[in-house]
Every structure is written in C-alpha cells, then in structure tokens.
C-alpha positions in Angstrom: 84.1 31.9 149.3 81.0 33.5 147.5 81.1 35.9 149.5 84.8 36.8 149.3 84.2 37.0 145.6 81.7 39.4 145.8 83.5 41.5 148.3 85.9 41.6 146.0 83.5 42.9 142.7 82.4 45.2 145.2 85.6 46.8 145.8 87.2 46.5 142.5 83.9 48.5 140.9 83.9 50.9 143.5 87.7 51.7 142.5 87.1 52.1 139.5 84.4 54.4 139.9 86.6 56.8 142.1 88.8 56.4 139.1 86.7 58.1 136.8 85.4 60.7 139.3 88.9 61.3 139.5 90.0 61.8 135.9 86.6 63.7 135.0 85.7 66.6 136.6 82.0 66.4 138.4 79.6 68.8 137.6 80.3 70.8 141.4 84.0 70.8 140.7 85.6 74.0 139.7 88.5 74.6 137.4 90.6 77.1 135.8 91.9 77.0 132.0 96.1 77.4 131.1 96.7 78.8 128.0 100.8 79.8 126.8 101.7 83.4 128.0 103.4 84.2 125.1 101.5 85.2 121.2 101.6 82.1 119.5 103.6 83.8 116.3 103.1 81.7 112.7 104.2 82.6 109.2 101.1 83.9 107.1 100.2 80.9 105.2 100.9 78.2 106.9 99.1 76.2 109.8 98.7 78.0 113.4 98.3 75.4 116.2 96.3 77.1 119.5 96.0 74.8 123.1 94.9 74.9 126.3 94.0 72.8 129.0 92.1 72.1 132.5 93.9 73.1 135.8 93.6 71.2 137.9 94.1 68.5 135.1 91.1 65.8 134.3 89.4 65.2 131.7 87.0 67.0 129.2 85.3 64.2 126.8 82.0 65.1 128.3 82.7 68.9 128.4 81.6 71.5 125.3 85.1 73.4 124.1 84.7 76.3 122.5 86.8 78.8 120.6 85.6 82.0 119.2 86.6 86.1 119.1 84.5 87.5 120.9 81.0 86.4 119.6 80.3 83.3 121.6 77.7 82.9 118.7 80.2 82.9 116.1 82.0 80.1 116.9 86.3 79.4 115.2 85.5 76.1 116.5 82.9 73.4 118.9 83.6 70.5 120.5 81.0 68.3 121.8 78.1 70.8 120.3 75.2 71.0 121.9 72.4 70.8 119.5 70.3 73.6 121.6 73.0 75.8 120.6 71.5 78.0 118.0 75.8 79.4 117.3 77.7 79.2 113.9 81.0 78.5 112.5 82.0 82.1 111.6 82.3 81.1 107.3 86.0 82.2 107.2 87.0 78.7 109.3 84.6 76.4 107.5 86.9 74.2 106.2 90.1 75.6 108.0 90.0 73.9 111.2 91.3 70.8 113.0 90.3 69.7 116.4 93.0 67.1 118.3 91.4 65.3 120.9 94.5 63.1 121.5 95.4 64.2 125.0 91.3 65.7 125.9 91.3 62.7 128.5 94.1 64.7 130.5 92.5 67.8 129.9 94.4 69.3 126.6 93.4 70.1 123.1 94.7 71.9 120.6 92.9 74.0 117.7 94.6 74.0 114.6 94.0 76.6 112.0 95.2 76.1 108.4 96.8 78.7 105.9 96.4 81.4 108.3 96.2 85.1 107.0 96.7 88.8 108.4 93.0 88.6 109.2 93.4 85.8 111.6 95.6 88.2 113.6 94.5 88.2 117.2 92.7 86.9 120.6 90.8 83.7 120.5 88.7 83.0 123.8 89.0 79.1 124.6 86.0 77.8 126.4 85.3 74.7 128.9 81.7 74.3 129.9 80.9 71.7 132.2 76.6 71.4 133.4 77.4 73.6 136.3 80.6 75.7 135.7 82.6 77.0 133.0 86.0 78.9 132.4 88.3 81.0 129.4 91.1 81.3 128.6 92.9 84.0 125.8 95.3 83.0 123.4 96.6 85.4 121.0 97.7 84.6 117.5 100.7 87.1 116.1 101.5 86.7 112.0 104.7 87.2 110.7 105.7 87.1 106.9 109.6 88.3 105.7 109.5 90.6 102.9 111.1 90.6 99.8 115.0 91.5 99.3 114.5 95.5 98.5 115.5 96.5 94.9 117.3 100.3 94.2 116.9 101.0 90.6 120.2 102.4 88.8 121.2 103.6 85.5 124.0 102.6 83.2 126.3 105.3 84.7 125.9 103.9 87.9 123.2 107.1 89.1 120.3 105.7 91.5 116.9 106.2 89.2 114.9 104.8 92.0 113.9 104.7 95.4 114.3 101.3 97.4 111.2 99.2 97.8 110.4 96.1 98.9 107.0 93.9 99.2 105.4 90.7 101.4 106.2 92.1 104.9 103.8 91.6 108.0 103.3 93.2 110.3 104.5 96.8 109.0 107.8 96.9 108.8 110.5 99.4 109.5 112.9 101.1 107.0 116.1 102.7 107.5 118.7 104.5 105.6 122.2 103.8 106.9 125.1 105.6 105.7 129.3 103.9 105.5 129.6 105.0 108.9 126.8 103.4 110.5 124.8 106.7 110.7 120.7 106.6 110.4 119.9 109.3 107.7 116.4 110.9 107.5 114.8 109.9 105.0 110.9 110.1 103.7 109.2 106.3 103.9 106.3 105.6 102.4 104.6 101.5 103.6 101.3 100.6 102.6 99.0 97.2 103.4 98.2 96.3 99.6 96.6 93.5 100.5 96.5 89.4 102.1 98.8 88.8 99.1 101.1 91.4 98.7 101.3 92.3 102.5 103.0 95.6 103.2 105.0 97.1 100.6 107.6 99.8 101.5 109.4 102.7 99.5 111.9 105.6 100.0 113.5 107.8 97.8 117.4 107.8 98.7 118.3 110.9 101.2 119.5 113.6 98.9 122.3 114.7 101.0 123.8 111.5 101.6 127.2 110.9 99.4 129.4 107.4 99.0 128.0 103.9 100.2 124.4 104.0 101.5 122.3 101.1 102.7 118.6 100.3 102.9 117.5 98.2 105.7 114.3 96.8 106.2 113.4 94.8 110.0 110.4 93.0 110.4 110.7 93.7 114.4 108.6 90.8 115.4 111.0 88.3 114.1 114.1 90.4 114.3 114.4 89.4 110.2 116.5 91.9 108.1 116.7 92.4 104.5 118.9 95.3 103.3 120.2 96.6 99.9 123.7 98.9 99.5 124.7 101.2 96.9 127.5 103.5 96.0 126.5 107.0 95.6 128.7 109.6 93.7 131.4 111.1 96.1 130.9 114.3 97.5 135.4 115.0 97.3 134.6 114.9 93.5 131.5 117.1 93.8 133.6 119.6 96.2 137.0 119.5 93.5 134.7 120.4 90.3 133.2 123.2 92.0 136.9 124.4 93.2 138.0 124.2 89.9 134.5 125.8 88.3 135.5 129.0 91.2 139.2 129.2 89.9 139.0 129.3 86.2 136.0 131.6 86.1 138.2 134.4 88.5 140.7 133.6 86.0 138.6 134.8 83.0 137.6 137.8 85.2 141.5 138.8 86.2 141.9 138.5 82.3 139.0 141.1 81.8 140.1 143.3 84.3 143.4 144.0 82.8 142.3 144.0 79.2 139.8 146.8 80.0 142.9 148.3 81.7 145.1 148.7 78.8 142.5 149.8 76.6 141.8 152.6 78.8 145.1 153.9 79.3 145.3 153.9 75.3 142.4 155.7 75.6 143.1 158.1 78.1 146.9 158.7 76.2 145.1 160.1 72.9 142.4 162.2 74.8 145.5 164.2 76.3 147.0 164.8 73.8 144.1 165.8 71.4 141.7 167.4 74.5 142.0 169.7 77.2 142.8 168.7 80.6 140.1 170.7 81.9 137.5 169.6 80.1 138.0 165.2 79.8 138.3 166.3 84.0 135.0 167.9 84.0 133.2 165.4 82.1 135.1 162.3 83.2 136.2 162.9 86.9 134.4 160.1 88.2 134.9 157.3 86.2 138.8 158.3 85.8 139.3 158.3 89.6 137.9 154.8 89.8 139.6 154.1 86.6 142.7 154.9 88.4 142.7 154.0 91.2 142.1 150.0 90.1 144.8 150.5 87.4 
C-alpha cells in the first residue's frame, strides 16, 4: 500500500514536471517570434497597443522582452530586466508605457504606448531572450490624424479673397481642386509639418482659370478620410457676353466716327472746288483725297 502511494507521488510529480517543461521553453529549445503583418495604424494622441508572441507557443515569465528602435541600449520598454544590463528607457517613454503580462504564460504580450505622436512613427524590434537563444520580431507603428474641414475665404459680393487651407492632417495629405464636372484642375499646393500640434497644414490659391462650382478636396490616403469645401465661382457665359457687348458698342462709336469725318470732308472738299484750282488741291492733296475717296 506504501508503496502504491509513493508510486503514485512519483508519477504525479514527474507529470507535472513534463508540464512545465512543456509550457516553458528550455534553455536548448529554439523559437521564432509572430508579430501582425500589417502597420498597426492609431490616431495621434491616443494609446497604440503593440504584441507579439512565441512560435511555437510556451511560455515567457522567465524570459527578458524587450522593445526598442534600433538601439538595443535604448530600451521603449523591459521585461524581466536584467540588472547587468547597463540599457535605458529612451526618456521620451518614461512614463508612457504599459506592459500586459496577462497571456505571457502562453507566450503573448502586448506593449502599450500612451498619447502617441508623429515622433513615435515607425519600427519597434520586439525581443525574447532566453539563457541560450533569442529571437525579433518588427512591428511598425503608422499615425493617422484627420485634418480640419478646409475654409475658402470670400467677400461680401460672393468673390473668393482666399485660398483654401486646412490644418491637423498626418501623414501629409493630398489636395485637389475639382471642377462641376468632376475634372482635376492644376493648381499650385503649398503643405507644411508645423508641428506635433498643428500637424500638416495645407493651402492653395483657387486655379485662375477655373469658372462656376469648384471644389477643394483634401484625402488623408492612409485612412481614405476626405474633407472637402465647394464654392461658386463667377461664370465664365457672363465674362464671354460683357466682352461681346464691350466689342460691339465700341465698333459702333468707330462706324459713328468714320462717317462724321466723311461728311466733314465732302464739305470740305465742296468749298475748295469752288474757291481753288483743280490742279493745284490735286497736286498738294492727291494722296489723302484718293484714300479719302475711295472709303467714302
């Protein structure tokens, strides 16, 4: 019976040993690290959560996890620090970061990074080091922010006094002039990176040769987020019938001329007939009485 019992302690310990060898990688074992393929994308200012995990999947208590940029010395954030490691926490996360250990004992954790900025933009190298083996993995970090609604400034009479502009967009954004039709007019564009607060801010003048209903679209092409802004321009028919109307009345005033200076000179030419010789008004006056005549 004793020994039954003992058999028993035996083989129950023993079980649960191969249990924890199992669940927790030995120091010979090699493994690989999973991160998600696709840019983790989060709005600027809020919290951006980074994982990854073991393959094959075990667990990481005993492990040291470290993220970082590039400067394994300049440490986002450790797990499990070593004290022989003479790294730092890079000042810019003191006080930003949030390990979750809930799901380490299957191999996953997740770094969370609070009010992220433009600045955070970028890879972060996630590190499992066991005694005898370690592996990375990258996972990029994409911000997005969606810009204001863009402004045109106009006048009283309805005539644009300003160009269209629009701030808080990240990444750069694109701007587009679009016309009734659905057209995309040239136009000069002006965007600048201000800076963590103001984001991107974007201008352009409207096109001087576009006419009617014109709209100003802004994209933020990582989200696929528009903002746009319509106005109605002056119409080029009116433009074209003031000019026709401009052509006629001054040929009008011209025809008028013409046939004034007409009459006067066929007064003109009456009395010189009868007080001068022919001869003589044709010798001193044979050009300009030709051309006189012939256009009267």
């Amino acid at each position: 019976m004793i020994g039954a019992m003992a058999g028993l302690r035996i083989t129950t310990i023993f079980t649960f040993m191969s249990l924890i060898i199992t669940l927790q990688p030995s120091s010979a074992q090699r493994f690989d690290i999973k991160v998600t393929e696709t840019p983790v994308i989060a709005p600027v200012g809020s919290d951006a959560a980074l994982g990854c995990s073991l393959v094959p999947a075990g667990s990481a208590e005993s492990m040291t996890i470290k993220f970082h940029r590039g400067d394994p010395s300049s440490y986002v954030y450790v797990y499990n620090k070593n004290p022989e490691d003479p790294g730092n926490q890079d000042v810019k996360y003191q006080d930003r970061t949030e390990f979750l250990t809930e799901n380490i004992r299957g191999g996953y954790v997740t770094l969370t990074i609070r009010n992220v900025q433009p600045s955070d933009t970028g890879n972060y190298i996630c590190l499992f080091e066991a005694p005898n083996h370690y592996s990375t993995g990258i996972v990029e970090l994409q911000l997005a922010a969606i810009g204001k609604e863009p402004t045109i400034q106009q006048g009283k009479n309805g005539k644009v006094t300003g160009p269209c502009e629009s701030s808080g967009w990240y990444p750069e954004p694109k701007l587009q002039w679009i016309d009734s039709e659905g057209h995309i007019l040239e136009s000069e564009v002006s965007i600048t990176y201000i800076d963590e607060t103001t984001l991107y801010r974007v201008s352009s003048p409207v096109p001087q040769y576009a006419h009617s209903r014109v709209t100003c679209l802004i994209t933020n092409e990582l989200l696929n987020v528009k903002q746009q802004k319509s106005v109605d321009l002056p119409s080029s028919r009116k433009t074209t019938a003031i000019a026709v109307v401009g052509t006629t009345a001054a040929a009008a005033v011209a025809a008028a001329v013409a046939s004034l200076g007409c009459y006067i000179y066929k007064n003109i030419k009456g009395k010189a007939d009868r007080e001068l010789q022919r001869n003589e008004l044709e010798t001193h006056s044979f050009n300009l009485t030709d051309l006189l005549n012939n256009f009267c």
